[in-house]
DRENSE-80264 format. One line per 5 residues: number of its first residue (from 1); for each residue x, y negated, z negated of C-alpha. Coordinates in nm, 2 decimals, m for minus. Layout:
N
NUM	X:Y:Z; ... .
REM end
This chain:
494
1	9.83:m8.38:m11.99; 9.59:m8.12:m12.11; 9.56:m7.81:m11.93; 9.31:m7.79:m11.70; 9.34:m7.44:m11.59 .
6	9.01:m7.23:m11.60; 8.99:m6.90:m11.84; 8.98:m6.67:m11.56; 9.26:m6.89:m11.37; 9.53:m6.88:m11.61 .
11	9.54:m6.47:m11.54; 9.62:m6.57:m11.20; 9.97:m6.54:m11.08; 10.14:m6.84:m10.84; 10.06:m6.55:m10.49 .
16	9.75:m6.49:m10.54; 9.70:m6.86:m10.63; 9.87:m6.93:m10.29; 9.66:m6.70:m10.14; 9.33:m6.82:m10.26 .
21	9.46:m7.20:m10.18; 9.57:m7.07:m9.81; 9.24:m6.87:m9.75; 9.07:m7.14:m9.85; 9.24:m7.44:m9.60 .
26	9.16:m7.16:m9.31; 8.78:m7.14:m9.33; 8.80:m7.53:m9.38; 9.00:m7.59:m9.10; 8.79:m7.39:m8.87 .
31	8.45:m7.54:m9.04; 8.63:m7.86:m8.98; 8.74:m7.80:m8.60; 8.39:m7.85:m8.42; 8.35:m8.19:m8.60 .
36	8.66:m8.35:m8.53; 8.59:m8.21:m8.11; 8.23:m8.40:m8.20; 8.40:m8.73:m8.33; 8.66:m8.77:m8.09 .
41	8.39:m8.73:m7.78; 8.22:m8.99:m7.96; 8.51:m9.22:m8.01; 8.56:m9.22:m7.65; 8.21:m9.28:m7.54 .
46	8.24:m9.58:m7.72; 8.28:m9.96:m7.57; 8.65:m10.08:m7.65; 8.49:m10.36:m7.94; 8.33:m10.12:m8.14 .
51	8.63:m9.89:m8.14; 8.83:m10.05:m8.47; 8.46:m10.08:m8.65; 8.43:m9.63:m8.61; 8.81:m9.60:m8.67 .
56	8.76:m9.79:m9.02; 8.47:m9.57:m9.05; 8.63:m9.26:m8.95; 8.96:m9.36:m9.20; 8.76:m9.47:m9.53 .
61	8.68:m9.12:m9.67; 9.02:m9.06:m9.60; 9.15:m9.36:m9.74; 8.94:m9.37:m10.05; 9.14:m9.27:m10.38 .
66	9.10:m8.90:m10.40; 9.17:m9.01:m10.83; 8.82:m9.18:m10.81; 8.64:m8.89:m10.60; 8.74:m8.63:m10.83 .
71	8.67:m8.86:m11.14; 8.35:m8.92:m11.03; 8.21:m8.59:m10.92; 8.37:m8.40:m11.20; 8.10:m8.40:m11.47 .
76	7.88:m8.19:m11.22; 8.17:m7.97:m11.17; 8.22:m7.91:m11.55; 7.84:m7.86:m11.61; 7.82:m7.59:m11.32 .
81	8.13:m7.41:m11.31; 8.00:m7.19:m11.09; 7.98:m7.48:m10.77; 8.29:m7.64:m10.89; 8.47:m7.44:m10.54 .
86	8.19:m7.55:m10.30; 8.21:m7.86:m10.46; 8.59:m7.93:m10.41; 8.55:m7.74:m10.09; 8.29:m7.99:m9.95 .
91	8.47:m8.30:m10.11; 8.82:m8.20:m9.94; 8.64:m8.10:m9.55; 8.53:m8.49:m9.55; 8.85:m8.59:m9.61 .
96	9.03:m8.30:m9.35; 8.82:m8.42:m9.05; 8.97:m8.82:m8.99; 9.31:m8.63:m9.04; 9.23:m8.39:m8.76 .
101	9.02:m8.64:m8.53; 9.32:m8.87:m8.53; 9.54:m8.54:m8.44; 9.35:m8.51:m8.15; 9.33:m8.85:m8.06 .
106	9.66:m8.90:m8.09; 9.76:m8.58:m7.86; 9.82:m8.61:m7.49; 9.54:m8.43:m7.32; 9.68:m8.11:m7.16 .
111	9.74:m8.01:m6.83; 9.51:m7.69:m6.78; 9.18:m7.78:m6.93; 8.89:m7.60:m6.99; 8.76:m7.63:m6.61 .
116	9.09:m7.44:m6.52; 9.04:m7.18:m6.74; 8.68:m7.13:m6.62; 8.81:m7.12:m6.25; 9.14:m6.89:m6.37 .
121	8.84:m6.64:m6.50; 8.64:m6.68:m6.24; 8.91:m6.54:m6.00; 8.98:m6.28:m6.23; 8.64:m6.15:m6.20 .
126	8.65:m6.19:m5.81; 8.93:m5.96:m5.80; 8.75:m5.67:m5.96; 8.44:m5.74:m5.74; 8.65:m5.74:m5.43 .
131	8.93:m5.46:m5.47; 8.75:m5.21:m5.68; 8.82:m5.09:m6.07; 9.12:m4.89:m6.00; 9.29:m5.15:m5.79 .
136	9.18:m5.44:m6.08; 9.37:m5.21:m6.33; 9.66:m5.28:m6.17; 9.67:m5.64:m6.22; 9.50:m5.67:m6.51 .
141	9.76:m5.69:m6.71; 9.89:m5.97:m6.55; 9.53:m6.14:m6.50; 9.49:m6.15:m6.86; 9.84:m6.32:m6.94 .
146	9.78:m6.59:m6.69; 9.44:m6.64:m6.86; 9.63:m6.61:m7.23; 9.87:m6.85:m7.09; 9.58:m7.08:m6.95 .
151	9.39:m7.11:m7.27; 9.72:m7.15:m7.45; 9.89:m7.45:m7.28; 9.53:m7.58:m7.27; 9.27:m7.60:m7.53 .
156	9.43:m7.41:m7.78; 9.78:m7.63:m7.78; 9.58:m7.95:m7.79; 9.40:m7.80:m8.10; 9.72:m7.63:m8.31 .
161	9.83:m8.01:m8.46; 9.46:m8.05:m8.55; 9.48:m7.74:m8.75; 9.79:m7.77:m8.86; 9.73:m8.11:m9.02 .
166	9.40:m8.05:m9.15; 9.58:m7.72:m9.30; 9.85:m7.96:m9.51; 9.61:m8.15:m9.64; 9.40:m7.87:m9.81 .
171	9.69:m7.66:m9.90; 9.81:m7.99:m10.05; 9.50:m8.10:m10.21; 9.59:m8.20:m10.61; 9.41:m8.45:m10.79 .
176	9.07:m8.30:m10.66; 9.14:m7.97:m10.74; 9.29:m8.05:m11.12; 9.01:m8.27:m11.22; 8.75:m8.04:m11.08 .
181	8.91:m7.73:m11.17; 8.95:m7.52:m10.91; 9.22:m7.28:m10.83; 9.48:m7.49:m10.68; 9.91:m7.42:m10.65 .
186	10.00:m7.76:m10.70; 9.76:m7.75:m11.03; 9.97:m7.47:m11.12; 10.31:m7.67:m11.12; 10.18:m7.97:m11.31 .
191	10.04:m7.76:m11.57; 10.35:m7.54:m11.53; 10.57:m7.87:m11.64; 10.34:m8.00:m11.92; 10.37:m7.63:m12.09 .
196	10.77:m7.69:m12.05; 10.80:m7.40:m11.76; 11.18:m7.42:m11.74; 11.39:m7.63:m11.48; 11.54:m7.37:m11.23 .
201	11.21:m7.12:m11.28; 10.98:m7.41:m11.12; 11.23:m7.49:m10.84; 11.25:m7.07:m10.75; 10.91:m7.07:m10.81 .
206	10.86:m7.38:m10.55; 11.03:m7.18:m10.25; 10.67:m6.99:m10.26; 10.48:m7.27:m10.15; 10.74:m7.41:m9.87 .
211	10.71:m7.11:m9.74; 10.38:m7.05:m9.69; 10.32:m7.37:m9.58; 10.55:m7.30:m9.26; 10.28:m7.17:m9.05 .
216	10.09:m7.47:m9.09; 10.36:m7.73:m9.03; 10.43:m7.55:m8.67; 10.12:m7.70:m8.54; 10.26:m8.02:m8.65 .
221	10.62:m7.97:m8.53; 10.46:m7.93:m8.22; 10.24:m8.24:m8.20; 10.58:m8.49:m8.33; 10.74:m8.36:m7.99 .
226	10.42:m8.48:m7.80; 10.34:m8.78:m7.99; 10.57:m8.94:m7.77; 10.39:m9.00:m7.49; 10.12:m9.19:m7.42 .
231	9.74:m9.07:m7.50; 9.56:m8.96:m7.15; 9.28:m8.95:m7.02; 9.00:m9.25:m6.99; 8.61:m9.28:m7.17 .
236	8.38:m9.02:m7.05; 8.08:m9.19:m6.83; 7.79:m9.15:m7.09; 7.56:m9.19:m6.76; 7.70:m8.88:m6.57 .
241	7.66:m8.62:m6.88; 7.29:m8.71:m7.02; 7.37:m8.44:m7.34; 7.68:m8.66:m7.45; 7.43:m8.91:m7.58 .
246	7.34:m8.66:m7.84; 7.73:m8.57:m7.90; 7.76:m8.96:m7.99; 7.48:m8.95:m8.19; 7.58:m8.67:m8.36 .
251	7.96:m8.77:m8.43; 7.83:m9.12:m8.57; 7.59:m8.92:m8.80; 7.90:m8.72:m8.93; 8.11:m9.01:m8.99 .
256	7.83:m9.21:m9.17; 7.77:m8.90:m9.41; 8.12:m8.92:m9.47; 8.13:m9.22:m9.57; 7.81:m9.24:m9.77 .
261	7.96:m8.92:m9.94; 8.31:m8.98:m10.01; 8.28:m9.34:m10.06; 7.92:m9.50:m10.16; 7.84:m9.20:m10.40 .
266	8.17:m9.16:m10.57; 8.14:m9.53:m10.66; 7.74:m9.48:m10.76; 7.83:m9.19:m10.99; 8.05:m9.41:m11.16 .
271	7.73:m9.59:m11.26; 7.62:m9.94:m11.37; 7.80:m9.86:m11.71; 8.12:m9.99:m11.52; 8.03:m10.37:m11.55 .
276	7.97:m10.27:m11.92; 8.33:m10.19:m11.94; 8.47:m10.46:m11.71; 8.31:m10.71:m11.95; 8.46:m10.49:m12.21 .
281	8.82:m10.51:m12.02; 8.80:m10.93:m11.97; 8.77:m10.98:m12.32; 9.12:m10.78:m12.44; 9.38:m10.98:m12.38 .
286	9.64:m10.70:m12.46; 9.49:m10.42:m12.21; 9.45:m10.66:m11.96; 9.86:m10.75:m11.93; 9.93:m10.37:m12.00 .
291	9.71:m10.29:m11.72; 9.88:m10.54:m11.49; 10.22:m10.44:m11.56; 10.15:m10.11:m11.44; 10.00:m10.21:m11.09 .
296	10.30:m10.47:m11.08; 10.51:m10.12:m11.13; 10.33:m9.93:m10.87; 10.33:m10.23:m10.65; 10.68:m10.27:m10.63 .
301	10.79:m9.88:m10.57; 10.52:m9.94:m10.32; 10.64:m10.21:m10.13; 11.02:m10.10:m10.16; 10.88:m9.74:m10.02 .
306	10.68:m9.85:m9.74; 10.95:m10.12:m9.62; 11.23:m9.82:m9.63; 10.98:m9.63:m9.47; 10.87:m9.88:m9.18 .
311	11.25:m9.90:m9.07; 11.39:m9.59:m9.13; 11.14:m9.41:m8.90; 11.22:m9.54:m8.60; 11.57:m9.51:m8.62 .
316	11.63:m9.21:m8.72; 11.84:m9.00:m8.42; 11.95:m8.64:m8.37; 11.98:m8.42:m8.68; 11.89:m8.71:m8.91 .
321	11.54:m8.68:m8.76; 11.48:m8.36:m8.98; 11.39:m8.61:m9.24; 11.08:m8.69:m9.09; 11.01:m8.33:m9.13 .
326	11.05:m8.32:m9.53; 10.81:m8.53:m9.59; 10.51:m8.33:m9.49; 10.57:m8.03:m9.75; 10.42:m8.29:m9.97 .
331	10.50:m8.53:m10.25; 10.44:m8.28:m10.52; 10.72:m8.03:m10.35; 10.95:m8.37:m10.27; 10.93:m8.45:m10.62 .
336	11.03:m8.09:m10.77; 11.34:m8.08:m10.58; 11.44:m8.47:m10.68; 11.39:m8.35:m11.06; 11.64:m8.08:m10.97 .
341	11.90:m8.26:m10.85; 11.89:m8.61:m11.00; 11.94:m8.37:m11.34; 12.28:m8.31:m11.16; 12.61:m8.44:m11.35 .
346	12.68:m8.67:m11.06; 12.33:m8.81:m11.03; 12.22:m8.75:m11.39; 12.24:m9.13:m11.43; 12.01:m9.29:m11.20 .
351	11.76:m9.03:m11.28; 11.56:m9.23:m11.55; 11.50:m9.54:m11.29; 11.31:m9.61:m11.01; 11.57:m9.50:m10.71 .
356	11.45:m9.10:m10.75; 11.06:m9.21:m10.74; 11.13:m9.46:m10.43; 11.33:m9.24:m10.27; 11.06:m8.92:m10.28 .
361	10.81:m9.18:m10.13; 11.02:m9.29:m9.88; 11.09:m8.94:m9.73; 10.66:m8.91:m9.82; 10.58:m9.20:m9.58 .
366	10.80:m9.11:m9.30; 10.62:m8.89:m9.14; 10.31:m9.08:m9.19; 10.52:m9.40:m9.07; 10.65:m9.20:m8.76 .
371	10.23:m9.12:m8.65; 10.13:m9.47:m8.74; 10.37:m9.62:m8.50; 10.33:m9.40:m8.20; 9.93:m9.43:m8.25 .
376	10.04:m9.84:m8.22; 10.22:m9.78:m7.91; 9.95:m9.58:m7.75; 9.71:m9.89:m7.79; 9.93:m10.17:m7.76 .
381	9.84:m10.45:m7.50; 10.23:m10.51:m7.31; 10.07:m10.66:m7.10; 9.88:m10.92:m7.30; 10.18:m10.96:m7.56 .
386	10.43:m11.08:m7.26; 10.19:m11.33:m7.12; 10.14:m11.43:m7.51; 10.53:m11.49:m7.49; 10.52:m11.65:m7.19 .
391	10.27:m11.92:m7.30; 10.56:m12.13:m7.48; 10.55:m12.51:m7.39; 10.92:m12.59:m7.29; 11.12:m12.88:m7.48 .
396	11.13:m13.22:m7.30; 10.82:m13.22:m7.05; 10.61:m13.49:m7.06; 10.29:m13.30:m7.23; 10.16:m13.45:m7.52 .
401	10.25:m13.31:m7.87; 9.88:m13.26:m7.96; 9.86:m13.02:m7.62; 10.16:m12.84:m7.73; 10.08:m12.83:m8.09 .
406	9.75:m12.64:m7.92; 9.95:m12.43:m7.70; 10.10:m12.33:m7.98; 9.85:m12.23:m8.25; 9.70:m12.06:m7.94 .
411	9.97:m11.83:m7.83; 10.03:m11.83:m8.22; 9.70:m11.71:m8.28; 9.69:m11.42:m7.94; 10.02:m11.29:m8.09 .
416	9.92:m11.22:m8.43; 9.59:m11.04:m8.29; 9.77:m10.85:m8.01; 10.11:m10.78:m8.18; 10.18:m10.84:m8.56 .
421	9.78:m10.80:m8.68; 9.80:m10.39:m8.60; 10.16:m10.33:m8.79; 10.02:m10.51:m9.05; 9.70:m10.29:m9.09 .
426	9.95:m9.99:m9.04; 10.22:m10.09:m9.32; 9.90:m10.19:m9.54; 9.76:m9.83:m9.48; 10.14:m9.70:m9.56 .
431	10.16:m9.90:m9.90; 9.81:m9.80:m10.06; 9.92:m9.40:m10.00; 10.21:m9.52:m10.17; 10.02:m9.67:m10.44 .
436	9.78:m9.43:m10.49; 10.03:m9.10:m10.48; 10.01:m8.96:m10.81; 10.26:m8.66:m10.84; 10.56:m8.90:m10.76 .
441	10.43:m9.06:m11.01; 10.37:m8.80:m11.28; 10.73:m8.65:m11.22; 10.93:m8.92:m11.15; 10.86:m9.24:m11.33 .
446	11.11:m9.37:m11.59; 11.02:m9.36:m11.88; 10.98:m9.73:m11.94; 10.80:m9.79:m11.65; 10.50:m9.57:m11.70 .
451	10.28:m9.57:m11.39; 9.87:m9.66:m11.46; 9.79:m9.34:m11.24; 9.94:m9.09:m11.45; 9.75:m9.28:m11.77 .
456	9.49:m9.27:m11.58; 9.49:m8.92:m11.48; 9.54:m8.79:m11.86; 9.23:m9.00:m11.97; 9.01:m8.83:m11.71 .
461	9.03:m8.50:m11.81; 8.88:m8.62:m12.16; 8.54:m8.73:m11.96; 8.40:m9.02:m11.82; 8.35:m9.35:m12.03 .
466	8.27:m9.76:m11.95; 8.57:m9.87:m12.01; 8.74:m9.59:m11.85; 8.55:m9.64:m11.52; 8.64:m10.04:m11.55 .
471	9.02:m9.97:m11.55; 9.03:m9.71:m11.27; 8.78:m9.94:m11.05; 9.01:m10.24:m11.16; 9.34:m10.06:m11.03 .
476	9.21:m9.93:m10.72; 9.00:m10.21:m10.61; 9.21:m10.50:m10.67; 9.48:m10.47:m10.40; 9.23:m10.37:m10.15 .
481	9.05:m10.72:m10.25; 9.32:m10.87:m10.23; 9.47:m10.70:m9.89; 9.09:m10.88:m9.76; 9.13:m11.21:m9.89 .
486	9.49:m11.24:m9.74; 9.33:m11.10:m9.41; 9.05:m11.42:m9.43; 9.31:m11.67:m9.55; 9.49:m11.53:m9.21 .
491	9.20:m11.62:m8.98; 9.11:m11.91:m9.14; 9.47:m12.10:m9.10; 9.53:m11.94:m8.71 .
REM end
């Protein structure tokens, strides 16, 4: 891979990089913060059909291969150096607002809100105009820890696993970052290997990182304990508070910009030369079976990842559910410390197959898994799903086999919609991540079963080109066509 490390970078040490990366996902976070409140006011003023329709919405920036954004936006980055931060810094806040808007959607509303805070100050300042400054004194001390407490156990615990998520995913941030060169950590390791930094100097150099990122992953410690529960509260009566109309309005403008950004134009810049280059791809034979045998690769660690994933999160019990906790210092981290030990005496000889890179995916997903199934249980229907179940003809009554065969497609049909359809969409969600992680795959793939993402990823750097454009759109966009034609076959035969 070539370096991609800017002049005045490489004089950079790995602190102040982590510094600069850490400032960095703090004024996001907080430029992030009133847009995610926006969004999630507007999600709940919604009517309960259109609610999937703005959640696909909301997800699609998020969703959309960070490979192809940073492909596509990179030649402006390289012929303005200068904007390349503000560039990756814009590109990576549309893609830190669905995390946090699904934070907060996801977290039980607190107890003391911000009307009890109001009323706690209130009675604070009733105090000092009843008994006097000098009397105040006395218990202002106290005043002001029951207000601390107030706003803490309120609006500002509700917020910390916004923030803290949002926070991962900028600290991070890779493939943007490399391919529009900016100052990144996880850059810094990558380009660390390629130059041959040596085995046990990036794994000391790697506790720098996990431990910077510990203040971020208490806010999301704190939301797993909650995430629990069911999400409270009900839709806010758009009739009763005339200026929420313009909060809706407003949080549906954001997520269309994000989506017109981080989706429409990535695939615009990409430009009409791409059909140039598909045509170019259908007509050799031998890149076309080299390309498929490398998303049959990355299909399969996929699939094995998710599924281990998918099972092992909801069963994990006790000290064993630490491992949910591993997987959110990252896949780049995850894979450093699997190079370390799979290199082992013991392990040294599964580490050219495919168990390390599964395995690093698998502990990658569970976290993920873990949020996916708890937002499932806050929306699923019991109640519809056991009257589904109940609405099984019984064997040996006198209906006729036509009414049962009905019955059956019916309650087939209400089942799939109600139960199965949403793990689906979830486990779908789960394997594309999967697909499209690329440090797993730079680290940890054998030899012999080179992943498309990393050849991918080494041609980018070189610029863009037809045939170039073809393959990436051609890896990326043929399991999502496919995830919709399986999703119409589906309806159709229900």
């Amino acid at each position: 891979m070539p370096a991609v490390a800017q002049v005045g970078v490489r004089a950079l040490t790995l602190a102040a990089i982590c510094w600069w990366t850490l400032a960095r996902a703090v004024v996001l976070c907080l430029l992030a913060w009133p847009v995610c409140r926006w969004i999630e006011q507007s999600f709940k003023m919604l009517p309960a059909t259109w609610r999937p329709w703005y959640l696909a919405g909301l997800l699609a920036p998020a969703c959309f291969p960070e490979l192809l954004v940073g492909y596509a936006f990179r030649h402006l980055a390289v012929a303005r150096p200068d904007l390349a931060e503000g560039l990756c810094s814009a590109l990576l806040l549309i893609r830190m607002i669905p995390a946090g808007t699904i934070a907060l959607l996801a977290t039980p509303r607190s107890g003391p809100d911000a009307s009890a805070w109001h009323c706690r100050l209130l009675l604070a300042r009733s105090e000092l105009n009843r008994s006097g400054l000098s009397r105040f004194r006395l218990r202002a001390g106290r005043d002001w820890i029951e207000l601390a407490r107030c706003y803490w156990n309120g609006s500002l615990m509700r917020g910390l696993p916004a923030f803290g998520l949002m926070g991962i995913v900028a600290f991070q941030e890779f493939e943007l970052a490399a391919l529009l060169q900016t100052i990144s950590w996880t850059d810094w390791f990558v380009t660390a290997r390629w130059q041959g930094l040596d085995r046990d100097e990036m794994l000391h150099q790697s506790l720098r990182p996990v431990l910077w990122q510990l203040p971020l992953l208490l806010g999301v410690l704190a939301w797993v304990s909650r995430t629990s529960q069911r999400m409270a509260g009900t839709v806010d009566d758009v009739t009763e508070r005339p200026e929420s109309v313009r909060v809706l309005w407003f949080g549906t403008i954001c997520v269309s910009v994000a989506i017109v950004v981080g989706c429409v134009v990535p695939l615009t810049l990409m430009g009409w030369r791409t059909f140039d280059g598909l045509a170019l791809l259908a007509r050799q034979r031998t890149q076309q079976l080299g390309l498929a045998r490398e998303m049959l690769i990355s299909s399969a660690v996929a699939t094995c990842a998710t599924g281990m994933a998918w099972v092992i999160s909801s069963r994990l019990r006790g000290m064993f559910s630490s491992l949910l906790y591993l997987g959110l210092f990252g896949s780049l981290l995850l894979s450093l410390g699997a190079v370390a030990i799979f290199q082992w005496p013991l392990l040294r000889p599964v580490y050219d197959t495919p168990i390390p890179w599964v395995l690093v995916l698998t502990l990658w997903l569970l976290p993920r898994a873990a949020l996916l199934k708890a937002w499932l249980q806050a929306f699923r229907n019991d109640t519809g799903i056991y009257v589904a179940e109940l609405a099984n003809p019984k064997e040996g009554t006198a209906a006729p086999r036509i009414r049962n065969s009905s019955i059956m497609k019916r309650r087939s049909s209400l089942l799939w919609h109600l139960r199965d359809q949403p793990q689906f969409l979830a486990m779908s969600l789960l394997w594309y991540w999967a697909y499209c992680d690329l440090p797993s795959a730079y680290m940890l793939a054998p030899s012999g079963m080179a992943s498309g993402l990393v050849r991918l990823y080494n041609f980018m750097h070189f610029g863009r080109s037809a045939a170039l454009s073809a393959e990436a759109l051609v890896f990326f966009g043929i399991p999502v066509v496919g995830w919709f034609l399986l999703l119409m076959a589906n309806r159709k035969f229900r």
